[in-house]
C-alpha positions as CSV (number, residue, x, y, z in Angstrom):
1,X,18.3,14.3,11.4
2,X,14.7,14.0,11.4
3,X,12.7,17.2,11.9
4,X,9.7,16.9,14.5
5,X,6.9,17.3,12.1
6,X,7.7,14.4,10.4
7,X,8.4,12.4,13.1
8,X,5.3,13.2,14.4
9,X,3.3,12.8,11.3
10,X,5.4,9.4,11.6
11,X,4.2,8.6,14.8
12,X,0.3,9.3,14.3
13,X,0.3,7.5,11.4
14,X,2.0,4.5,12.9
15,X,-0.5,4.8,16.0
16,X,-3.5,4.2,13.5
17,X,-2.5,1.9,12.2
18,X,-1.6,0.2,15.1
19,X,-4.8,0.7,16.5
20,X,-7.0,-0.1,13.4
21,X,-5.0,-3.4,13.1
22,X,-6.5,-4.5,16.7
23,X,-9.7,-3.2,16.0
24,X,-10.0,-5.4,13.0
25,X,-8.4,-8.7,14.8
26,X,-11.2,-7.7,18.0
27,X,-14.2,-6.1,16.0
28,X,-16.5,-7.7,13.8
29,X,-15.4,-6.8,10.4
30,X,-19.0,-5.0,9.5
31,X,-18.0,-2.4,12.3
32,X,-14.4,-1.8,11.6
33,X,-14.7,-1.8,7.6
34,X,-15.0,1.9,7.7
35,X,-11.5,2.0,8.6
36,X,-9.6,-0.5,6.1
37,X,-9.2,2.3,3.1
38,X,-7.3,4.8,5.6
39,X,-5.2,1.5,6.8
40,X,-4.1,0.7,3.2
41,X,-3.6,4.3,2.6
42,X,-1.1,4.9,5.6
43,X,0.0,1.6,5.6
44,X,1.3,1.4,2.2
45,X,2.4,5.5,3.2
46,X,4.4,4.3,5.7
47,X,5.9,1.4,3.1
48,X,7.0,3.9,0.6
49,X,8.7,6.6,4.0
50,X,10.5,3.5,5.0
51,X,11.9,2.5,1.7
């Protein structure tokens, strides 16, 4: 069983990049570009936790 630390590491994580993904489909890409190297980052995180 999961303990709930990581499932709530697992759930913040998957909230931003949730969030960031509308932000870049919504936001001009000038504003939101500050944000792209922690989506990568979790993103590919959350790759490698799945698999």
């Amino acid at each position: 069983m999961v303990e709930s630390g990581e499932a709530l590491s697992v759930l913040i994580a998957v909230q931003f990049v949730v969030l960031t993904a509308v932000i870049l489909l919504v936001a001009p890409f000038e504003a939101a570009a500050p944000l792209v190297p922690l989506f990568l980052i979790f993103l590919f995180l959350l790759y490698k936790y799945r698999y």
